[in-house]
N, C-alpha and C positions, 0 to 999 in steps of 0.2 A: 498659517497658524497651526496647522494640522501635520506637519511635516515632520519629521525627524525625531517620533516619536518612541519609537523600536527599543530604545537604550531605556529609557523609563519605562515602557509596557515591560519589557521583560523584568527591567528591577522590584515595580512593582508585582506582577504575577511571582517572581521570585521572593518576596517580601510575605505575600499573602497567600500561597501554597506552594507547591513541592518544586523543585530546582530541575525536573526532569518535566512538570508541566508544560512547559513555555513549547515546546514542540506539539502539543496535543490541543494547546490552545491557540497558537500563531499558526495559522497555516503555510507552508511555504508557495511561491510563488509558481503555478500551472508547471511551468515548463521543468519545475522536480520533480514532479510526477511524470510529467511523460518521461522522463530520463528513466527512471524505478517500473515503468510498463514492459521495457522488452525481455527482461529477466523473468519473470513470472508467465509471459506468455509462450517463451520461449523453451521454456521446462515442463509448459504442460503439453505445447505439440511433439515434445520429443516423449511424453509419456503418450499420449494420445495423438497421434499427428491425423487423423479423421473422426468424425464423428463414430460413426462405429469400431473404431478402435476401441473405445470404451466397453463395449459388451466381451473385447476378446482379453481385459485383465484377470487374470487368473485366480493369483493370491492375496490374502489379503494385506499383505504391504503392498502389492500393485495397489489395489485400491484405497490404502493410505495415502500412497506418493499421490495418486490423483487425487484425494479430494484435501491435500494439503497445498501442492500447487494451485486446483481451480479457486481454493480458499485467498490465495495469495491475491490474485493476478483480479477475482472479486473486491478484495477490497482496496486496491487499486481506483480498481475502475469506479469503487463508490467515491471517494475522493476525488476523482476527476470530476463527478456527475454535480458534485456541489458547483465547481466554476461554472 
């Protein structure tokens, strides 16, 4: 009864607000996220590859680039934490 209903939720959500909605309101399916996890964690070990690397950034675009990646790779993981 409940099946196949993706072509309609999206026409309607697209009917009834914004045409870029349907991604913010359908979640996709676990396994997209994990695919979108290695890149953000990946960028912050290479900014930080230890915990106290953090205390040794310098400038502060060092400490942009980290808390732009840890922001990333955070909401990641929040989106994981709903499944």
């Amino acid at each position: 009864m409940f099946r196949n209903l993706k072509g309609k939720t999206d026409e309607a959500i697209t009917l009834l607000s914004n045409k870029e909605a349907i991604e913010v309101i359908i979640m996709q399916p676990y396994e997209d996220y994990v695919g979108k996890f290695d890149d953000p964690y990946d960028k912050l070990k290479e900014i930080t590859p230890t915990i106290d690397a953090f205390k040794e950034l310098v400038t502060e675009e060092d400490e942009l680039n980290f808390t732009k990646a840890f922001r990333d790779l955070m909401r990641i993981i929040g989106i994981m934490d709903i499944f």
